[in-house]
N, C-alpha and C positions, 0 to 999 in steps of 0.2 A: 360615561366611560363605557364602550366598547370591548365584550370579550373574543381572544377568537380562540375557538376549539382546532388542539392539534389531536392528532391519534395516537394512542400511548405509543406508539412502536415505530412515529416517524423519527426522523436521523437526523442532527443539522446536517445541511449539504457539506460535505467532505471538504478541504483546501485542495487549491489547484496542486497537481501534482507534475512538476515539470517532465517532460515527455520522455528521457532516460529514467527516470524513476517509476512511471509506467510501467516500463520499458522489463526493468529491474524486479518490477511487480509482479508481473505477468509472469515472468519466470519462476519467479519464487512459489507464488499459488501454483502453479504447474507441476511443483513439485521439484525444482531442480534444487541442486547445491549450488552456493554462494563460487565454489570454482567453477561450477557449470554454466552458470550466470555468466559469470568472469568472459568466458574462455567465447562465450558465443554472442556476446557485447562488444569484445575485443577491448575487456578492460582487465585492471588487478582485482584478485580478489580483496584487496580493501577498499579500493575503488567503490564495490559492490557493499560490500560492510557500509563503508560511510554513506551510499544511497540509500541501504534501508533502516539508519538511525534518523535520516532525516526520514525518511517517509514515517518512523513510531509515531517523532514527536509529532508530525503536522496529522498525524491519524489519529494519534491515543492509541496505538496498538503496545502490546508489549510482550507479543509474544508470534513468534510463526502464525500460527493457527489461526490468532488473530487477524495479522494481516493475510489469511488466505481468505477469511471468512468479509474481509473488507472488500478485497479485490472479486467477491462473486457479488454482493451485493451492488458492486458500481459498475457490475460488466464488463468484469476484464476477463 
């Protein structure tokens, strides 16, 4: 049996995150608002809502802050 040493502080690699959700990402850690989002996506603001519900579950975020803190560590 074979052990392999990870480092306490690696990540699983993140789910693919389809490229409007990126998109939606990037703006959000930027600091924008979900109408601000909206409005420079050229989408509804529930549009945007429903982007970053999917982007929680496939992240485990649950909160802004969290997905601001996801999006610096993956170089967005």
């Amino acid at each position: 049996m074979s052990l392999t040493l990870v480092p306490p502080h690696a990540e699983a690699p993140a789910p693919a995150l389809a490229p409007r959700e990126q998109e939606a990402l990037r703006h959000i850690a930027a600091g924008c608002t979900y109408l601000q989002t909206a409005r420079s996506m050229g989408l509804s603001k529930h549009t945007v809502d429903a982007y970053l519900r999917r982007i929680r579950a496939k992240l485990g975020a649950n909160t802004t802050a969290e997905l601001t803190r996801l999006a610096i560590a993956l170089g967005m």
